[in-house]
MARVOPA-99643 format. One record per residue (C-alpha): residue in one letter; x, y, z. Coordinates in steps of 0.05 Angstrom, whole numbers, plus 32768, in hexadecimal, padded with zeros to 4 digits. Last residue first. Layout:
aXYZ;...
This chain:
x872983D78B32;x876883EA8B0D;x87AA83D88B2D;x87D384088B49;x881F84098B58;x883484188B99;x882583DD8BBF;x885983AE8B92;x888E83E18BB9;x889F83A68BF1;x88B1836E8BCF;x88B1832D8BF0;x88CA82F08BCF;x88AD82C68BA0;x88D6828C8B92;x890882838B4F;x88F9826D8B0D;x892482598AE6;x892F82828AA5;x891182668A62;x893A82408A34;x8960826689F4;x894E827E89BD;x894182C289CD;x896F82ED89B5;x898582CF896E;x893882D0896E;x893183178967;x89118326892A;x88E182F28936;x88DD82C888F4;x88D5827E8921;x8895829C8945;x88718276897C;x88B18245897A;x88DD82838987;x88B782A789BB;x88B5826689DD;x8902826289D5;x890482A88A0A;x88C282B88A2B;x887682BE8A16;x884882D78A39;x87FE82CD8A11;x87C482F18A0E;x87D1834789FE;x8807833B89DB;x8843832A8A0E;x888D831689F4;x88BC830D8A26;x890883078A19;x893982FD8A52;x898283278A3C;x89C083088A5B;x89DC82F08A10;x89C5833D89F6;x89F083608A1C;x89DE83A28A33;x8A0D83DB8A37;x89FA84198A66;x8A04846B8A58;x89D684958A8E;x89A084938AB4;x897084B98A7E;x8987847E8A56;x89BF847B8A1E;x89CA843C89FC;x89FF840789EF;x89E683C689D0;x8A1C838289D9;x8A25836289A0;x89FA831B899C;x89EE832B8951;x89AC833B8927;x89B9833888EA;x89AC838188C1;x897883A388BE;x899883E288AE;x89B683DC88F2;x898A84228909;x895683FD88F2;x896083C88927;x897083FC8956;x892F84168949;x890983E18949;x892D83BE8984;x8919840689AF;x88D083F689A1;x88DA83B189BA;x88EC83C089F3;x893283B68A13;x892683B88A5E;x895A83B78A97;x894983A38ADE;x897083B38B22;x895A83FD8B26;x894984058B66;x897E83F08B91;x89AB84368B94;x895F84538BA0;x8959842A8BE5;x890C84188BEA;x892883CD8BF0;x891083888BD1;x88FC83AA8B88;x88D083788B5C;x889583A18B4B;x88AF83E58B4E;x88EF83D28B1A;x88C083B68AEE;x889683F08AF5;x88D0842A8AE2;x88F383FC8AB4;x88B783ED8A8F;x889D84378A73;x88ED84468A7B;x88FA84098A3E;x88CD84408A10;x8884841589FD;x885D84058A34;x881384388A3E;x8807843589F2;x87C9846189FA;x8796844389C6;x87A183FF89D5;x87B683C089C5;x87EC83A889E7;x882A839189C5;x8860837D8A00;x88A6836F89E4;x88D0836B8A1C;x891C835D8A19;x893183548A62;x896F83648A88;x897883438ACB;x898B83558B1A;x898283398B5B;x895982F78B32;x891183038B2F;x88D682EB8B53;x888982CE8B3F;x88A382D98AFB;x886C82B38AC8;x882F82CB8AFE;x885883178B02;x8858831D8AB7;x880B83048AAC;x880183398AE1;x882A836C8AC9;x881283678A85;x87C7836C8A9A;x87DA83A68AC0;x87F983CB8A7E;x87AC83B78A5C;x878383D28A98;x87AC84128A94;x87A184148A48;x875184138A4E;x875784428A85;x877B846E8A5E;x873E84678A27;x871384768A5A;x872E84BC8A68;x872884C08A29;x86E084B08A1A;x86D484E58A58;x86EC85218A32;x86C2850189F2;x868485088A16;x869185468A36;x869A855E89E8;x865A853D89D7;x863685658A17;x865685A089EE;x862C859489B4;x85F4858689CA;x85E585C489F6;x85F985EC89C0;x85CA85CC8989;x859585CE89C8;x859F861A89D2;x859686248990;x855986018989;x853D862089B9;x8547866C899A;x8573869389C2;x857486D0898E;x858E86A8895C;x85C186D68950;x85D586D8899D;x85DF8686899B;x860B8682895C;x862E86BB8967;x863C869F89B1;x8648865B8993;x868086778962;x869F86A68989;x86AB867489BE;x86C786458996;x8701867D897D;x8704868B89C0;x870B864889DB;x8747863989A5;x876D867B89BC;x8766865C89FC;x8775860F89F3;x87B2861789C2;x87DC861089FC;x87C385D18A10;x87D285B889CA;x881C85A389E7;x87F085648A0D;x87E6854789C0;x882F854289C6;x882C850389ED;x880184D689B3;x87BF84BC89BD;x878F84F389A2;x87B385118965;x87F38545895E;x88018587896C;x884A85918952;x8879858A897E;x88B5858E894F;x88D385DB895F;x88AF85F8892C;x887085E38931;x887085DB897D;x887A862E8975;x88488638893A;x881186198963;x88288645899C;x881F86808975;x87EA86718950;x87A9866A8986;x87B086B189A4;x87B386DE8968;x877D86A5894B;x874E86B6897E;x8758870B897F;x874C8705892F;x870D86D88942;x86F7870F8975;x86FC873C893A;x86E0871E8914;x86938715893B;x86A1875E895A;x86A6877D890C;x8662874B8900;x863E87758921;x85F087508901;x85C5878488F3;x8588878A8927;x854487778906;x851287A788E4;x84E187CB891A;x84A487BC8942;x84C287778961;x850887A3897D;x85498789896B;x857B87B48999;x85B187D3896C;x85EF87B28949;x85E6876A895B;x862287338975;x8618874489B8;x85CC874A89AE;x85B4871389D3;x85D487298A15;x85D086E48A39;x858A86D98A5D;x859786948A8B;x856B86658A97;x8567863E8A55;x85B1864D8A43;x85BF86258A8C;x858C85F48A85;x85A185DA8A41;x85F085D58A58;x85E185B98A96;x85B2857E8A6B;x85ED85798A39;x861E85738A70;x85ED85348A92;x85EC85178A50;x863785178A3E;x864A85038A8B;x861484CD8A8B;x862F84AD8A47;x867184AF8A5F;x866184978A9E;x863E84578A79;x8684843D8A6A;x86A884528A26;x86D684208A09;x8698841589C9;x86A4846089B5;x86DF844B899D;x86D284528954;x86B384998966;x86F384B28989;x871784B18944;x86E184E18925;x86DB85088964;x872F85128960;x871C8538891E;x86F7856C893E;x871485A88915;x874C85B48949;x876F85728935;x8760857888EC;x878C85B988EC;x87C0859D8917;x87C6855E88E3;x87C3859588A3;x87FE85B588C4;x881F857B88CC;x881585648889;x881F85B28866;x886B85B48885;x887585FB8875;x887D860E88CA;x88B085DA88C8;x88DE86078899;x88DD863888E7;x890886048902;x89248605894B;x893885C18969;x890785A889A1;x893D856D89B4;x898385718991;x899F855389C5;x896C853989FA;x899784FA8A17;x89D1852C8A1C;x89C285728A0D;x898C859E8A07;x899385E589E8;x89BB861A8A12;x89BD865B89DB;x8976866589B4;x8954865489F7;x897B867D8A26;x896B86B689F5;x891986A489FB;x891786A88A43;x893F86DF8A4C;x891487048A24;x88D586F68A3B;x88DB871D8A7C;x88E887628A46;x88A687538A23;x887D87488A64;x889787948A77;x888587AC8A3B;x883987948A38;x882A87DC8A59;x885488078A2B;x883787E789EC;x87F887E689FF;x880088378A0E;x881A883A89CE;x87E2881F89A7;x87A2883589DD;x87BF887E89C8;x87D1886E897F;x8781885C8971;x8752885A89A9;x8750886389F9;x870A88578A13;x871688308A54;x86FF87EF8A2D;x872C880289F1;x876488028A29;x874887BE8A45;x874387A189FA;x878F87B289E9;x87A9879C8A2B;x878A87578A21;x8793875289E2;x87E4876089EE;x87DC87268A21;x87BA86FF89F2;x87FA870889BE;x882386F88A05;x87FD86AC89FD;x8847869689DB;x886B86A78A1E;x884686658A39;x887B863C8A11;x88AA86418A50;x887D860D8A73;x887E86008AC1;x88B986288AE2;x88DC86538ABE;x889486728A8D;x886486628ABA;x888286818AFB;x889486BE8AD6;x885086C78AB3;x883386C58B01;x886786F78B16;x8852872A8AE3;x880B87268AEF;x8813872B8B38;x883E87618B34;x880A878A8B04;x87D087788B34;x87F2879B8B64;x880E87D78B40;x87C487DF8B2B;x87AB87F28B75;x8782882A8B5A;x8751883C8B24;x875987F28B09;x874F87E28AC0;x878E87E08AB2;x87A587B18AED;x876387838AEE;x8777876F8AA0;x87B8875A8AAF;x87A687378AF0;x877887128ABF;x87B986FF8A8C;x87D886ED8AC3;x87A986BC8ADB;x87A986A38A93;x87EE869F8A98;x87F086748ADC;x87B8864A8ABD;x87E386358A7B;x8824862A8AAD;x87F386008ADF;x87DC85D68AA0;x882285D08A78;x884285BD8ABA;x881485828AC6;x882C85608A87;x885A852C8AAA;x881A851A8ACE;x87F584F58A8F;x87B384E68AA7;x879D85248A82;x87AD85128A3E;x877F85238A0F;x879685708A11;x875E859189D9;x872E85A38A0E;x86ED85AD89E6;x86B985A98A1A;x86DF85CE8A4D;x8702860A8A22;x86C5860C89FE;x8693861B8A3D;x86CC86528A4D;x86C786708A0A;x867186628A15;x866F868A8A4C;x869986C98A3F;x867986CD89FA;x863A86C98A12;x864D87058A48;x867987348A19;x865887788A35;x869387728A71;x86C887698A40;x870687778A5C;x86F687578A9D;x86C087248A8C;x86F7870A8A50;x872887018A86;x86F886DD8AC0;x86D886B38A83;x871E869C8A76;x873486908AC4;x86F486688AD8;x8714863C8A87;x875586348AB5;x873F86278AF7;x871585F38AE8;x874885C48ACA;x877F85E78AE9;x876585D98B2B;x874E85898B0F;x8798857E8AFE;x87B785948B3D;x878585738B5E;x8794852E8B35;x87D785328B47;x87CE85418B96;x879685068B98;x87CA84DB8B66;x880C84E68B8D;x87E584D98BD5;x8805848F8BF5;x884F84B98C01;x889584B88BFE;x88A584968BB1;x886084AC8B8E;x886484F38BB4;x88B085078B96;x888F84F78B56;x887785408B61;x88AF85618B87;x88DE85468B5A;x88B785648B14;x88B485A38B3B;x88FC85AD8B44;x890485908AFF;x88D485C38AE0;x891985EE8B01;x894B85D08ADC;x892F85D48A9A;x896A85CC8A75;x895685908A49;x899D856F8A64;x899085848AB0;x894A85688AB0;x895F85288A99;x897484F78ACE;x89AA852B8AEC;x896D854B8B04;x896185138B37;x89A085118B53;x899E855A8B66;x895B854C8B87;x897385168BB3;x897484D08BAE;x897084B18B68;x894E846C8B50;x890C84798B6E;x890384C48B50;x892784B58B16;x88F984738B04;x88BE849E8B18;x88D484D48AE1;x88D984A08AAE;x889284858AB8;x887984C58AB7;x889584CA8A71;x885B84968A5B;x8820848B8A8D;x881F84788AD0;x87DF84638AE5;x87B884788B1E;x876E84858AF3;x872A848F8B14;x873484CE8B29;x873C84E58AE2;x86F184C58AD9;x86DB85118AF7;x86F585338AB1;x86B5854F8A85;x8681854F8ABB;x86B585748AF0;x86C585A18AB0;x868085B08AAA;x866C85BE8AEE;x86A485F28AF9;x868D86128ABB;x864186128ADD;x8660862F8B16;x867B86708AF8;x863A86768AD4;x861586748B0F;x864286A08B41;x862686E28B2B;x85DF86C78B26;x85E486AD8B73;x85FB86F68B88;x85C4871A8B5C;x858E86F18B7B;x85AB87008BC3;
């Protein structure tokens, strides 16, 4: 019974961890960025072929778009689109790092420490910032699905029997994940070689043997990325996406980016997070504390093989143990195999890693295994060479309740930016208790927050649209235009600055080509106090670029009428 409970006590104090480190996503039902686009499709189309028309169809990823629909899908037809999106979320969340200390127990069995604290990493230190973010749920279950299949891997070598099984499964969980939920997954097949490579050294093959017979066994995965990667290099996007995730190996030389990625992974984000520190709430604090304590107990309590990183047995009557530091770089060779390749891939193709706050920041999810290793090495060196000293385990213990710390600060700094967008709506709705049948608006809305939550016209069009619709019929949806501010900028630029006229502006949305006419358009201006529409804009500030626009009276108001979809967007408590 003792051994049972020990067996499961590592595996549970993970799952612990990560529910420490991300529980406040519960908290948040916003809609954040692209997933505001998606939502406008799914309530302004009917039918899944009308839906991937809106996009899905021009970036060529027809089937993410299957699961795209079938996600939004719930925020249209039913009251449960956050509980199913946030479970989604929280399975890969502690599925994923359960899945990393499964892989490294399997095809390393003596590896314990380093098993542990990889996983441990892969929690405290989760590089993806933007977990509220549902258009990014694909990267997490197509990062867990190849994990998964990088365990079933492992099982089928290993196994004495039964490994055509595990090979199958393997096989058709990389499948899934790479056309279905992220085709950049096919850059963790260096781990799978790893993987093959340490199970065959594990079974005590060596040299050309354990070479070739890798080889032979990580064929098969080889040959189902190739199709993948030639329909890549010959369909590229089209339409709204043209020239989207171009295919530049020169970008790979740019030493700004890559000195941004490399302060990203060296902690940097904990430097930015610290002048924010102040939009934590006391969870935060708890979260950090209470992860620090597990953390504490858990290397207390627990006897790790202190000499994973020793050559011999350090004995009190003799000389100590040398350190092996052969296994120390050569699990850092193995980390770096694993964390480059996708770096190098959203290098070259424009999706670079970039800081807390921006979209791409969710691409670093990929990074996340080969950047837990590398981690892990580190604090299970650390923790085996100093033989399990106390202090140790506190420097440890600190520093990942830090990282659980900063998981939750951003969690709370969407929440921050959710209670800014609703503060917009609600000043909006008070100035517009109704709307005409159907209107164009320029909207410049500045709000001050880390996570820009309204800046592309779809991040208004979609709630806008939900606010004031009178029907649930999709042909009625979309009765409201938005011109942003952010898309003024750049067509301003695009003008060279030039005057700005009363010609109508043509543009391409994910709905297709439309012309809007300046005359018709309503301005509002909103920063963060004050709502501001049309001449007012104008006598608040006479140099506004756009006051050829706006000068002109405010629209009359009209009575409130009833609006039926106002119950599916969420306000903060």
């Amino acid at each position: 019974m003792m051994n049972h409970t020990r067996r499961f006590l590592l595996p549970s104090a993970i799952g612990l961890l990560a529910i420490l480190s991300f529980w406040k996503l519960w908290l948040i039902r916003d809609v954040i960025w692209d997933d505001n686009c998606w939502l406008l499709s799914a309530y302004a189309t009917e039918g899944l072929e009308a839906f991937l028309n809106t996009g899905f169809y021009e970036l060529r990823r027809a089937s993410l778009g299957v699961f795209t629909y079938l996600l939004f899908g719930l925020h249209r037809e039913t009251d449960y689109f956050f509980p199913i999106l946030h479970g989604l979320t929280f399975l890969t969340l502690i599925g994923s790092p359960l899945l990393l200390y499964l892989l490294i127990r399997t095809v390393a069995p003596d590896r314990r420490a380093l098993a542990l604290f990889t996983a441990l990493a892969f929690v405290a230190f989760y590089l993806d910032h933007n977990l509220g973010y549902a258009s990014m749920t694909n990267y997490r279950l197509g990062l867990m699905l190849q994990l998964a299949s990088l365990v079933f891997t492992a099982r089928a070598i290993l196994a004495e029997t039964t490994r055509l099984r595990w090979l199958l499964a393997a096989f058709f969980s990389s499948a899934i994940a790479y056309y279905v939920f992220l085709e950049a997954a096919f850059t963790l097949e260096a781990a799978r070689v790893a993987v093959i490579a340490l199970a065959f050294r594990h079974a005590g093959l060596r040299g050309s043997i354990q070479a070739k017979q890798t080889l032979f066994r990580w064929a098969p995965f080889m040959v189902l990325c190739l199709p993948l990667i030639a329909s890549k290099l010959l369909y590229k996007p089209y339409g709204i996406y043209e020239g989207s995730y171009s295919f530049d190996l020169l970008r790979l030389l740019n030493i700004s980016t890559n000195l941004a990625e490399l302060r990203h992974v060296l902690f940097s984000d904990w430097l930015r997070f610290w002048k924010l520190w102040r939009l934590a709430d006391t969870g935060s604090f708890i979260s950090g504390l209470l992860a620090a304590a597990l953390c504490l107990g858990l290397l207390r309590r627990l006897k790790l093989p202190e000499k994973e990183y020793r050559q011999g047995s350090p004995n009190p009557d003799s000389s100590p143990a040398a350190t092996d530091w052969r296994a120390f770089f050569r699990i850092l060779l193995i980390g770096f195999a694993v964390l480059l390749p996708p770096a190098m891939l959203f290098q070259a193709t424009g999706l670079g890693i970039t800081f807390l706050g921006a979209q791409d920041n969710a691409h670093a999810i990929l990074l996340l295994p080969g950047y837990a290793l590398l981690l892990g090495n580190l604090l299970a060196a650390f923790f085996t060479l100093k033989s399990g000293k106390w202090h140790a385990k506190l420097a440890i213990a600190c520093v990942l309740g830090v990282g659980v710390f900063y998981n939750n600060l951003a969690l709370d700094l969407f929440k921050d930016s959710w209670r800014a967008q609703s503060r917009f709506w609600q000043a909006f709705m008070q100035r517009f208790p109704a709307l005409p049948e159907s209107a164009d608006f320029m909207i410049d809305a500045r709000l001050p927050t880390y996570y820009p939550d309204l800046r592309i016209n779809f991040d208004f069009e979609y709630q806008l649209n939900l606010l004031y619709a009178r029907s649930t019929d999709p042909a009625r949806f979309r009765r409201y235009r938005v011109f942003t501010n952010e898309d003024f900028y750049r067509w301003y630029l695009i003008k060279q600055r030039g005057a700005v006229d009363m010609k109508p502006i043509e543009r391409t949305t994910h709905l297709g080509k439309e012309t809007l006419d300046p005359v018709k358009l309503i301005a509002v201006r909103y920063d963060g106090v004050r709502l501001l529409v049309n001449n007012e804009i104008v006598l608040d500030n006479p140099k506004i670029e756009y006051r050829l626009w706006a000068d002109k009276n405010p629209p009359r108001l009209l009575d409130a009428s009833a609006y039926p979809l106002r119950g599916r967007y969420h306000w903060p408590n």
